[in-house]
BAMAR-281550 format. One line per 10 residues: their letters; for each residue x, y, z of C-alpha. Coordinates in pm, whole numbers, plus 50000, padded with zeros to 5 digits. Layout:
! residues N
A = X,Y,Z ~ ...
***
This chain:
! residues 106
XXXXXXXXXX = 32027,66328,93973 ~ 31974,66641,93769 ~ 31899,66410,93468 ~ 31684,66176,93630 ~ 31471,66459,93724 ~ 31456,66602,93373 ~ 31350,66243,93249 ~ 31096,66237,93515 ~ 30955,66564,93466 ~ 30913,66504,93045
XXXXXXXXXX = 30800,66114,93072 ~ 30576,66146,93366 ~ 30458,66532,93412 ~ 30142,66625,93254 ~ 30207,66964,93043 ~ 29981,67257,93041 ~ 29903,67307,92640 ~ 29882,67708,92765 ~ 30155,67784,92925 ~ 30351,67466,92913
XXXXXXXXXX = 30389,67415,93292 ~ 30408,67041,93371 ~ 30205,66903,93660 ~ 30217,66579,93896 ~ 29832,66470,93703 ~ 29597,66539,93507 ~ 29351,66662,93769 ~ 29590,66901,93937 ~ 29658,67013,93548 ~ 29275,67053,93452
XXXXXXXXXX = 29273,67264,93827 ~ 29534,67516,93712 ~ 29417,67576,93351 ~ 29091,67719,93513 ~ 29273,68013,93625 ~ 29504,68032,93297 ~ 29609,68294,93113 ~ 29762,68147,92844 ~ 29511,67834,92835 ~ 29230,68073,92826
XXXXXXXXXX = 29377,68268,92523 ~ 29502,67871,92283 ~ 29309,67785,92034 ~ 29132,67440,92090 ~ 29028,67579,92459 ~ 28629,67486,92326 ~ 28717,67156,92195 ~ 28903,67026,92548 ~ 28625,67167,92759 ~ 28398,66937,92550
XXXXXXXXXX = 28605,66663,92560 ~ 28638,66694,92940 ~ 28261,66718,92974 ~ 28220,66429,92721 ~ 28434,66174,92937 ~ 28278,66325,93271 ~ 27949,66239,93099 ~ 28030,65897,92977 ~ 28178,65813,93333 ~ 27871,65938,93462
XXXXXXXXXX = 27673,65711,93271 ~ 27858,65420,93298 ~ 27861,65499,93709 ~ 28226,65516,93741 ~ 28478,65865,93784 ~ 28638,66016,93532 ~ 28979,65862,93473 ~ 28853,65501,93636 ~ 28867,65303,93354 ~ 28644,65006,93265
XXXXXXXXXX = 28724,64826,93617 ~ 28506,65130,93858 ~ 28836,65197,94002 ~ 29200,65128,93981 ~ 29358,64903,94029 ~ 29577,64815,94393 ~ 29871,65016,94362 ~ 29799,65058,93982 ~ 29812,65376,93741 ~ 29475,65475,93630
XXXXXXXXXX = 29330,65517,93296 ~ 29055,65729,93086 ~ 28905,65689,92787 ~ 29069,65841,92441 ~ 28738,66056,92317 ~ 28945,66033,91974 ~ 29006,65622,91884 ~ 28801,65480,92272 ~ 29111,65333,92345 ~ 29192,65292,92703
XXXXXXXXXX = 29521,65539,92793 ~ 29697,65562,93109 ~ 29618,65948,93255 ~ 30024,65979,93246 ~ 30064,65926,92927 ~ 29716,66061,92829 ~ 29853,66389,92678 ~ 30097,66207,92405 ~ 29815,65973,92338 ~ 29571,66259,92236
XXXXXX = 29804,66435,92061 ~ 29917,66087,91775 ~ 29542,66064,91765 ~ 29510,66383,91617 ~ 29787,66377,91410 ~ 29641,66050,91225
***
């Protein structure tokens, strides 16, 4: 059980790139680095604040939330998905977090 939870909390947890505390999503995640320490003190804080206000633009646009994907909404019972601001590929929001960080690796 103990390392079913582990697997969960790696695979599926979205981690804080401050403080490293893992959270259930990405908008509970972007809710506590608001009011972080160690977020507020990274480097790259200016870049993600663009990047949020970026996609929260383009969704804007495009009439649709942040973290909708193409569709307006997600799917029945379906993850949802954003927008890479690196590549435009569409990610899943779980997985969002590795995704950004191969794309700026490459």
């Amino acid at each position: 059980n103990a390392a079913a939870q582990g697997v969960y909390e790696q695979e599926m947890m979205v981690p804080c790139s401050g403080c490293g505390r893992r959270f259930k999503d990405e908008a509970t995640m972007i809710k506590h680095q608001k009011g972080c320490t160690a977020y507020a003190s990274s480097p790259g804080k200016e870049e993600k604040r663009r990047m949020h206000e970026f996609e929260e633009k383009v969704a804007t646009e495009a009439g649709v939330g942040v973290g909708q994907g193409k569709g307006g909404g997600k799917a029945p019972g379906g993850p949802s998905s954003i927008c890479c601001y690196i590549c435009g590929k569409q990610t899943l929001v779980t997985s969002y977090s590795q995704h950004e960080k191969a794309c700026i690796e490459k």
